[in-house]
C-alpha positions as CSV (number, residue, x, y, z in Angstrom):
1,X,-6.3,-114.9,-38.3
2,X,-5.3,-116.9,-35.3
3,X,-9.0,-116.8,-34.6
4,X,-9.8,-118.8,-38.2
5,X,-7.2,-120.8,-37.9
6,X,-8.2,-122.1,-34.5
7,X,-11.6,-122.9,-35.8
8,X,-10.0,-124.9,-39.0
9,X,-8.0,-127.2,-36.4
10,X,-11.0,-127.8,-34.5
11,X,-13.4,-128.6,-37.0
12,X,-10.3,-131.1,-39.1
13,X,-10.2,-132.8,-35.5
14,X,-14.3,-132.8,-35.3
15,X,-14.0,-135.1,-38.7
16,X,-11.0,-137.1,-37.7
17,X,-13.0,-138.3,-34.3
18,X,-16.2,-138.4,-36.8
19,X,-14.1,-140.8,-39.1
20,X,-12.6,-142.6,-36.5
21,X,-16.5,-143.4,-35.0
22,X,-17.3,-144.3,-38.1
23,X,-14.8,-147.1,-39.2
24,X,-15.8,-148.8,-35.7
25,X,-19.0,-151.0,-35.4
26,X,-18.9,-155.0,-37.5
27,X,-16.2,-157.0,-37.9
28,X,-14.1,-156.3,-40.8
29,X,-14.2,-158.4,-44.0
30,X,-11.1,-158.8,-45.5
31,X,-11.9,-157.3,-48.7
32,X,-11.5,-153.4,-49.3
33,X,-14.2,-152.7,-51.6
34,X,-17.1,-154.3,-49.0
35,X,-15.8,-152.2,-46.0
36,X,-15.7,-149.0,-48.3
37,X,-19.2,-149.6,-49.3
38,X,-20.2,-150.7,-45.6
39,X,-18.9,-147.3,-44.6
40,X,-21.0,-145.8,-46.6
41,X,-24.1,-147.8,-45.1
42,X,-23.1,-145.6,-42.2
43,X,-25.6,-142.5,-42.6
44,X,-24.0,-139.2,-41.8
45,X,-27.5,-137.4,-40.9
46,X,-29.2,-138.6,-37.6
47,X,-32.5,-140.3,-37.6
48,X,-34.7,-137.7,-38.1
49,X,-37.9,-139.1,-35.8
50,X,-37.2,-141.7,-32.9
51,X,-38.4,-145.1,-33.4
52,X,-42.7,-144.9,-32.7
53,X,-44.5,-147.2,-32.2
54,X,-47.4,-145.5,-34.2
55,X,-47.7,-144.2,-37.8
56,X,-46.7,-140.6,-37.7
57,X,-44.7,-140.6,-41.0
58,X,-45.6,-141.8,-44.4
59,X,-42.4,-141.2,-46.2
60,X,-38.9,-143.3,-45.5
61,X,-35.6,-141.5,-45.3
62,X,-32.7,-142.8,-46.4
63,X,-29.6,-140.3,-47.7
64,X,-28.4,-140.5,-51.1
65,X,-25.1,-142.2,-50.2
66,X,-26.1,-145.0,-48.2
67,X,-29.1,-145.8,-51.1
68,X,-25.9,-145.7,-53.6
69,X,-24.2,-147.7,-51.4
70,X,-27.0,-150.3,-51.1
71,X,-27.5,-150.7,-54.6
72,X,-23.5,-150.8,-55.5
73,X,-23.6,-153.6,-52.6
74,X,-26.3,-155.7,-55.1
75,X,-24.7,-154.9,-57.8
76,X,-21.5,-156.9,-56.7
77,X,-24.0,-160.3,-56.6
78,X,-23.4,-162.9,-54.5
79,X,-20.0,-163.6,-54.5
80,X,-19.4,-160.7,-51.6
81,X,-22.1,-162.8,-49.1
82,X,-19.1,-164.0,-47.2
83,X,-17.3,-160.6,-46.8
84,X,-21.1,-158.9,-45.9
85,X,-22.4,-161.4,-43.7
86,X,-19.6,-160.0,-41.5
87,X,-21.4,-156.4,-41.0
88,X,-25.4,-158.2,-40.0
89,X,-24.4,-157.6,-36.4
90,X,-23.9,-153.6,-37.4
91,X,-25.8,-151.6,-35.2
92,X,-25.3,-147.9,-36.2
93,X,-28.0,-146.1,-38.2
94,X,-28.2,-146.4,-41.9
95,X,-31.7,-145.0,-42.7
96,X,-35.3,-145.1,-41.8
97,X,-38.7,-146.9,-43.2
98,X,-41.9,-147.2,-42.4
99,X,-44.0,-150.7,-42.0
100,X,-46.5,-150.3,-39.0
101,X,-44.5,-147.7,-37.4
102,X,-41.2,-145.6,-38.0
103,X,-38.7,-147.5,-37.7
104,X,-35.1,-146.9,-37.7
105,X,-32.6,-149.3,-39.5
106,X,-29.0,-150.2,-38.5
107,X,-26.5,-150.9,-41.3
108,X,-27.1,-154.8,-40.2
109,X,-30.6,-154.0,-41.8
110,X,-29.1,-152.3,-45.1
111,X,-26.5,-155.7,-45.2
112,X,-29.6,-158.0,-44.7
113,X,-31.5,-155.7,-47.5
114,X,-28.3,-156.4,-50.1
115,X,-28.4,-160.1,-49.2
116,X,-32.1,-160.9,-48.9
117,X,-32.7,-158.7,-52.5
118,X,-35.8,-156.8,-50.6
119,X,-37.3,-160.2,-50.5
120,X,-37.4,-160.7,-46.4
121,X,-40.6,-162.8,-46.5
122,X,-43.3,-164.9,-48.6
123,X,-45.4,-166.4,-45.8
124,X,-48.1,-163.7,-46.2
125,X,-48.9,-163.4,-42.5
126,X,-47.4,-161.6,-39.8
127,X,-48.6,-164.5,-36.8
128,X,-50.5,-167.7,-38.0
129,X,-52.4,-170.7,-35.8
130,X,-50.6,-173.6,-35.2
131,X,-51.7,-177.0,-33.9
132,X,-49.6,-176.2,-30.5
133,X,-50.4,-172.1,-30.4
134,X,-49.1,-169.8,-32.8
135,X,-46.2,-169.0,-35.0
136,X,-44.6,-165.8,-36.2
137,X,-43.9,-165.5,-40.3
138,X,-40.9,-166.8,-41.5
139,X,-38.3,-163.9,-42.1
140,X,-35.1,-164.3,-44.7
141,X,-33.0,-163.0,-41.4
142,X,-34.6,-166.5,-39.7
143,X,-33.0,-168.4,-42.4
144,X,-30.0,-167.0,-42.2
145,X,-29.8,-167.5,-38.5
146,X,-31.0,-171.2,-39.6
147,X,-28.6,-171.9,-42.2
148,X,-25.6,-170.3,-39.8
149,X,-24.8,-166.9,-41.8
150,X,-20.9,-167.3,-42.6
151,X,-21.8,-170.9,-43.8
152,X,-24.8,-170.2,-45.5
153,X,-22.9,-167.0,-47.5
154,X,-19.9,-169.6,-48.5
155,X,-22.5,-172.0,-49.9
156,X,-24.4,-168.9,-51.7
157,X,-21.4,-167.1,-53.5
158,X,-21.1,-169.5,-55.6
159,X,-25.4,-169.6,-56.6
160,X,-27.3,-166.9,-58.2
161,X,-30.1,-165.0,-56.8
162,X,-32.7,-167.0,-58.1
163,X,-31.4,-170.1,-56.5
164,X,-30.8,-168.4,-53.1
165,X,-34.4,-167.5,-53.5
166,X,-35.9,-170.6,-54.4
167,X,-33.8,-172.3,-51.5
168,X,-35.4,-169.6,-48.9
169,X,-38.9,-170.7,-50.0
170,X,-37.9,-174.4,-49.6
171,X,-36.6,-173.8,-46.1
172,X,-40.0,-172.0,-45.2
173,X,-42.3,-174.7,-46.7
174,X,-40.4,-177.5,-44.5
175,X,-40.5,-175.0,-41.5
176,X,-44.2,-174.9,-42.1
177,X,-45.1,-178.3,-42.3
178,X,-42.8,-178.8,-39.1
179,X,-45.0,-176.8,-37.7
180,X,-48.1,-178.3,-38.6
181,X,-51.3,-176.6,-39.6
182,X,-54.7,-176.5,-38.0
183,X,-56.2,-178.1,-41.1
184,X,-56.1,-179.0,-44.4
185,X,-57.6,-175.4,-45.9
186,X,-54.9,-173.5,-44.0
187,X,-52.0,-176.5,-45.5
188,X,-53.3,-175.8,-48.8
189,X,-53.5,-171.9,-48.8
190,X,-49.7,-171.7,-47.6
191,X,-48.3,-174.3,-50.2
192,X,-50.2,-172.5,-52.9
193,X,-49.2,-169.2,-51.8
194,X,-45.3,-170.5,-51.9
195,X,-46.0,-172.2,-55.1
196,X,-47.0,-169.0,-55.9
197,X,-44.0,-167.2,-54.8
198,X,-41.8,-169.6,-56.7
199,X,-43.2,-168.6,-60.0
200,X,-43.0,-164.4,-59.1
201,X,-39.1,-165.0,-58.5
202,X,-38.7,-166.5,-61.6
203,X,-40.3,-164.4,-63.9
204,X,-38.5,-161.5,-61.6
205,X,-35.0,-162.8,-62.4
206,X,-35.4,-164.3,-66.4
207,X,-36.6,-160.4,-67.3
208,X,-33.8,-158.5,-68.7
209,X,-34.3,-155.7,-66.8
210,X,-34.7,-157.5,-63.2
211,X,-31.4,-158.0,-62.2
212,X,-31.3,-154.0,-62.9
213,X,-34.1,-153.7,-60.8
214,X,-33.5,-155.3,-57.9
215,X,-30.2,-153.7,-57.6
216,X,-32.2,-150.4,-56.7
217,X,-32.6,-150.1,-52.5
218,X,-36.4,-149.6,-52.6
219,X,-37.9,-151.6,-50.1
220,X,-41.0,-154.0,-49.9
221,X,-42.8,-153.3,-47.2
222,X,-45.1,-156.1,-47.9
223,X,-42.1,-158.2,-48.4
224,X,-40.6,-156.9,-45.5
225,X,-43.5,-157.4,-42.9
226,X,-47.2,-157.9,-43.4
227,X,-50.1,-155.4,-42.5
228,X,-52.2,-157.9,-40.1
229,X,-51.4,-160.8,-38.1
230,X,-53.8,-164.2,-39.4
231,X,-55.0,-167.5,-39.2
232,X,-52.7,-167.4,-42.3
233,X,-56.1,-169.3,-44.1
């Protein structure tokens, strides 16, 4: 009896320590509902591969309660940016995907999934010539970092997800033509492929059932980062 009970005491303090790790990491957000969902970003299963840098895997992992907890986050819209925008400096695991390699996301990635909406890139290319060298596609985390997170996320509660969209293509079509292209072909095939781009995100939030849809934490890997690097012509 003594020998059960011994074990019960150890394993209560085993989760107390495992709670206590848990509710460290981020900066908290001032709003309760946002840090109980963060916490769940947390995953409570390690990674189950290391991060490789080649293609060993072809299925993502992510636990049940951190996808819940992603698509609960999205579900809350935008007026939570300023509370979540808090947890992008996160770095304990969340869950696993695949692009070019495994690769294995912190719950800073799972907040930048919630606040991008899977959409973390339009550009098309993964590197692209430039009139001084070359240029690495422009990522939603890059606008963020542009548009200074906390006062970016105060300016977007108050928008909808279509125009924190359409303002994210804006900021990547002037970043493009501050970086200048190598002629007028490449010019034309990156404003037509963000014209493009413009018109996919607002069919994808005037359906009915897109707002459901995008509330689900399935990722876009071609959203996310593109296959080959490119002239980007």
């Amino acid at each position: 009896m003594r020998g059960i009970f011994l074990i019960l005491f150890r394993s209560a303090i085993s989760i107390q320590a495992f709670a206590a790790d848990i509710a460290l990491g981020g900066e908290n957000s001032g709003s309760k509902d946002v840090e109980a969902l963060v916490l769940q970003l947390v995953s409570t299963r390690p990674a189950p591969h290391p991060t490789t840098l080649e293609e060993e895997m072809t299925i993502p992992y992510m636990t049940p309660q951190v996808s819940n907890a992603i698509a609960k986050l999205k579900a809350m819209g935008t007026t939570i940016f300023p509370a979540l925008v808090k947890h992008l400096v996160d770095d304990r695991y969340s869950f696993s995907t695949i692009v070019a390699a495994w690769d294995n996301c912190t719950v800073g990635d799972a907040v930048l999934e919630v606040l991008s909406d899977g959409h973390h890139m339009f550009s098309g290319y993964k590197a692209r010539k430039t009139p001084t060298g070359s240029a690495v596609y422009l990522s939603f985390r890059a606008y963020l970092r542009d548009r200074e997170a906390e006062k970016g996320a105060d300016w977007a509660k108050n928008r909808n997800r279509l125009e924190i969209q359409l303002d994210f293509i804006d900021w990547c079509v002037a970043k493009e033509e501050k970086r200048g292209f190598i002629d007028e072909a490449q010019r034309k095939h990156l404003i037509e492929r963000y014209a493009e781009a413009r018109e996919q995100v607002r069919n994808e939030y005037s359906e009915p059932s897109g707002a459901a849809n995008r509330s689900q934490p399935v990722r876009s890997e071609t959203n996310r980062t593109p296959a080959a690097a490119g002239s980007g012509r």
